[in-house]
C-alpha positions as a printed Julia matrix, in Angstrom:
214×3 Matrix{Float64}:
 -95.96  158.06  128.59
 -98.42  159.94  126.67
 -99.61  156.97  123.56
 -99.8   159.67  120.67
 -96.89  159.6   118.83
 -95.54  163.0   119.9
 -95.48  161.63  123.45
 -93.44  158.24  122.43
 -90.93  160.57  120.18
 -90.55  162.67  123.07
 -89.69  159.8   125.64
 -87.31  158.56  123.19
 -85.27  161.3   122.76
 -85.33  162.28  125.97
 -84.1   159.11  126.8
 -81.35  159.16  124.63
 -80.3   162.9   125.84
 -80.43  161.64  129.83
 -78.19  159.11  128.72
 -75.26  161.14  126.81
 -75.44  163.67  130.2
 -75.21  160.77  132.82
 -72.73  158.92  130.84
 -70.31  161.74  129.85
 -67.41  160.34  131.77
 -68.04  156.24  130.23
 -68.19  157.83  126.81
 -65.26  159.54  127.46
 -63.25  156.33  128.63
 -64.41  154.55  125.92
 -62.78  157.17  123.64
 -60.11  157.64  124.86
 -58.24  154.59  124.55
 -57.45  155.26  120.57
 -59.13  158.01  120.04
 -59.02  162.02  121.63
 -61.03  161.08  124.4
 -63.83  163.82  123.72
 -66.58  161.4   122.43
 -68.33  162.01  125.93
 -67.74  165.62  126.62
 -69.06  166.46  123.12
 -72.2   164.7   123.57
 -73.01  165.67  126.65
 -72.19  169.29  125.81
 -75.18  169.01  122.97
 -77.71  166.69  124.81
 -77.59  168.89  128.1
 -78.5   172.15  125.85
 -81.97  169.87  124.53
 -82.83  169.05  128.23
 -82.21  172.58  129.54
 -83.92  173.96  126.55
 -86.89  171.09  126.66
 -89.58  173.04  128.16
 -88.9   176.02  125.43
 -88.59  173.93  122.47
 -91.26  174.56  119.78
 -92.46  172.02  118.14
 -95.82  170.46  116.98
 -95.01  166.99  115.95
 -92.51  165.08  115.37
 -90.63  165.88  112.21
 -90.8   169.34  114.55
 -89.3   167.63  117.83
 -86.61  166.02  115.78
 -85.17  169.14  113.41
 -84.92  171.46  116.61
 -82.6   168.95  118.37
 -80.96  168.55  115.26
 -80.03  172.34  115.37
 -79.15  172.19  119.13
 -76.68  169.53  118.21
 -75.33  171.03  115.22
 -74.44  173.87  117.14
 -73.46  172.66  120.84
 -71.75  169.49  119.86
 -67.79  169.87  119.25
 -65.71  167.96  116.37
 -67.2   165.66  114.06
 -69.74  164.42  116.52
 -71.76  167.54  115.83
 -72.62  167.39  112.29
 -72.97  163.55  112.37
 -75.8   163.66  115.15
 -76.87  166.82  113.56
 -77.59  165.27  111.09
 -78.88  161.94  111.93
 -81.71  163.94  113.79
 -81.99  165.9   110.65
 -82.41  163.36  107.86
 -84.7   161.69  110.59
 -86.89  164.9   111.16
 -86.98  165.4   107.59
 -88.64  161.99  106.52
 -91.36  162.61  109.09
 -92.24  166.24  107.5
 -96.11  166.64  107.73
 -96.58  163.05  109.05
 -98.43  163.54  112.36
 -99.52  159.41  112.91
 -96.07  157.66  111.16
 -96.86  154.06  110.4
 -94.15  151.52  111.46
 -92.8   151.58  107.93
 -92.45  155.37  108.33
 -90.44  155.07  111.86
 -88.15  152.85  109.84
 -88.05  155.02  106.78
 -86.95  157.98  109.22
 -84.45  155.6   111.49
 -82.99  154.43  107.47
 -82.57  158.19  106.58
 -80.98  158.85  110.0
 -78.14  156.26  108.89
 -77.7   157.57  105.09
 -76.97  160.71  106.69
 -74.49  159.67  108.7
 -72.52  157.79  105.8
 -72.84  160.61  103.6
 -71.74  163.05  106.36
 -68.84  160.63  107.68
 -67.95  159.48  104.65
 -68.2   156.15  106.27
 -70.56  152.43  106.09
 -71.04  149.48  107.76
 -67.43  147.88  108.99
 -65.3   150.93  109.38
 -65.73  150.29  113.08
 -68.03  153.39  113.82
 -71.6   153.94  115.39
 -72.91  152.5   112.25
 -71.53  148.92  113.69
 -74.45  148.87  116.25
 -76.95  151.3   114.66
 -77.79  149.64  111.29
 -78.0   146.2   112.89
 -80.37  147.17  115.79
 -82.33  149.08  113.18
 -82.64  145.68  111.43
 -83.64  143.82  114.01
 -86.23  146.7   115.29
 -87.87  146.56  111.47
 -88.12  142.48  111.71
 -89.31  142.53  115.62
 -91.83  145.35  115.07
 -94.78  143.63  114.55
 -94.55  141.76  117.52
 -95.11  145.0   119.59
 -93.37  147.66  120.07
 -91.61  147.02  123.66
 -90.41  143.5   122.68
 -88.73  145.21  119.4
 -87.09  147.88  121.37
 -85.63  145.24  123.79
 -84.77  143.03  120.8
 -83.3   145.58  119.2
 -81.38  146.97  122.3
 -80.29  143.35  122.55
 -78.48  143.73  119.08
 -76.8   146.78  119.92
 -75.42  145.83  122.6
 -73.53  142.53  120.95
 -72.83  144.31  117.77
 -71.41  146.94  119.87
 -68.95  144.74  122.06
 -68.14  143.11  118.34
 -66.47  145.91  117.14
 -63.93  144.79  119.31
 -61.45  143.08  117.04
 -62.21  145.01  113.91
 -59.57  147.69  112.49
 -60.93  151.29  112.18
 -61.33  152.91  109.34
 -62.1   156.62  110.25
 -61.77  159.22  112.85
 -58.51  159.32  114.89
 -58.76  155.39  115.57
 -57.64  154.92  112.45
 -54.27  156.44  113.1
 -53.48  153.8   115.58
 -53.48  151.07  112.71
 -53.29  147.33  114.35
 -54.16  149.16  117.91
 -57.68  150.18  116.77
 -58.69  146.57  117.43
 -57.86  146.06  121.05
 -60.69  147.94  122.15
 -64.89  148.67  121.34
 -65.59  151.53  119.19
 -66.79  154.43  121.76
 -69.73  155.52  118.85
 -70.94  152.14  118.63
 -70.82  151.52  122.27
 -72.71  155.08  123.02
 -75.33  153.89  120.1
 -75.99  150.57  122.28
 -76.34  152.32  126.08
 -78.76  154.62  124.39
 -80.61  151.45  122.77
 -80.81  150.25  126.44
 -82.46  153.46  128.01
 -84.77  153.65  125.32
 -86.26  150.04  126.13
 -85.81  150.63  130.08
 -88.05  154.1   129.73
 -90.65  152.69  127.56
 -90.78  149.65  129.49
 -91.45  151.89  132.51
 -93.85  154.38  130.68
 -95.71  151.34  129.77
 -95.63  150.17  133.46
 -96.9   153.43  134.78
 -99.68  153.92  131.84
């Protein structure tokens, strides 16, 4: 892993894209026990486009890195998946803009934008059972666990995810086609928040490697 901060942006979404491809059919599972069972296909349709695409992509930092997958995804990514991750990597891009060496507040700054944008897009918040479930608390816990180094605040934050994830089990959706299934919503996970976690997990895995290798 290269250690400017073009290099770490780069791993990270890379690692997130590797994981929508190779989980496609999980995703899809997940979905598709309340919902239309696309979750999956939809990602993977949009995340496959920025790997094929990687070695084409122009970009010189990473406000730069961030809007061009944001327009990938906008485009390749079916049903309201597309402008929600749109514009996650939008908002995110767009708090970087002519910030070559983000500080740790920045990161966050970009990471808090990311989630505003997906409220305002989904017309959604914390509770309605949606990505936002395991996003905004592993964002929380990466903010508090930064300063400790970055590794141990990925894996802490991965950590988080992951149990706010399974914890949506139980709740009662509020959006998306969940929401039609009233009292049924709460047998199972939410796929978004369970998709938000897995990526969490390759994100600490690869920089634990790059680290490793470095």
């Amino acid at each position: 892993m290269s250690d400017t901060p073009l290099g770490q942006a780069e791993l990270v979404v890379r690692a997130i894209a590797q994981t929508a491809v190779d989980n496609e059919k999980y995703f899809c599972e997940l979905d598709a026990v309340v919902g239309d069972g696309d979750f999956g296909y939809s990602l993977a349709r949009g995340f496959e486009v920025v790997l094929g695409d990687w070695d084409t992509l122009e970009y010189s930092d990473m406000s730069g890195l961030l809007k061009k997958t944001a327009i990938i995804l906008s485009k390749r990514i079916g049903g309201t998946s597309g402008p929600i991750w749109g514009t996650a990597f939008l908002r995110a891009g767009g708090a970087l803009t002519n910030v070559t060496e983000p500080t740790r507040e920045e990161v966050i700054a970009a990471l808090r934008a990311a989630i505003e944008g997906i409220k305002q897009r989904g017309n959604t918040d914390l509770g309605d059972k949606t990505l936002l479930d395991a996003l905004v608390p592993a964002v929380d816990t990466l903010e508090e666990a930064l300063p400790n180094g970055t590794q141990p605040a990925i894996e802490r934050a991965a950590a988080t995810a992951r149990e706010r994830a399974e914890a949506t089990k139980g709740m009662l959706a509020q959006r998306g086609r969940a929401s039609y299934t009233g009292e049924r919503s709460r047998d199972s996970v939410d796929a978004g928040a369970m998709g938000v976690a897995v990526m969490f997990e390759a994100v600490s895995n690869a920089w634990r490697e790059a680290e490793v290798q470095a």
